[in-house]
N, C-alpha and C positions, 0 to 999 in steps of 0.2 A: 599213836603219838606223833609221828612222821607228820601228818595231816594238818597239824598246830603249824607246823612250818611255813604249809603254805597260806591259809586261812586266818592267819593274824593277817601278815603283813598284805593280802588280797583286801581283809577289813580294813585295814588303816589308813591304806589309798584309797578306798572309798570313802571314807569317812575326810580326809583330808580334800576330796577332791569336791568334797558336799559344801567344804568350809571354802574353799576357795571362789565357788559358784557364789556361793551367798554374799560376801564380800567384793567380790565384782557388783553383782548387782544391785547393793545396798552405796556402793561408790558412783553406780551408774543412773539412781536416782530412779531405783525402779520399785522401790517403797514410800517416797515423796508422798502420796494421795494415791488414799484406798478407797474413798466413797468416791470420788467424782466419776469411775470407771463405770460405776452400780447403778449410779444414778443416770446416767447418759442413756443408758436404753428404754428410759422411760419418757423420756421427753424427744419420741420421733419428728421430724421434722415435718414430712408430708404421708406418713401412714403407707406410703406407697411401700410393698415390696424392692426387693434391690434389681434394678437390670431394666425397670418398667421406663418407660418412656414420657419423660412430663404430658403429653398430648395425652398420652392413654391414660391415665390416673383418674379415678373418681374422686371427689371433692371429702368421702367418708364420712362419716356418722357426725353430725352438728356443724355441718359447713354445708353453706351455703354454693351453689351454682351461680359463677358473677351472671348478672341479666345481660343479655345481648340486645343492641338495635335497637 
């Protein structure tokens, strides 16, 4: 029964500190737009990997190589 002592009032701070979390970040506009997040990754810019160097990128599947000269 002792154990009730500690383990409420351990659950309640959690529970209260879940409520606070969510409330910051429903004030900090961090629920505003839930698709655009989902959709972004589908619409890459240059197919290139992250860290690659414009020079070194291949032009990818249905793009052309500009002509040179």
């Amino acid at each position: 029964m002792m154990i009730l002592w500690v383990v409420v009032p351990v659950a309640l701070a959690f529970v209260a500190a879940a409520i606070v979390a969510y409330v910051r970040a429903a004030r900090a506009g961090q629920f505003d737009d839930l698709e655009t997040p989902a959709i972004r990754m589908l619409f890459d810019d240059d197919g290139a990997p992250a860290g690659v160097p414009p020079q070194q990128r291949s032009p990818g599947p249905g793009r052309a190589e500009p002509k040179r000269g």
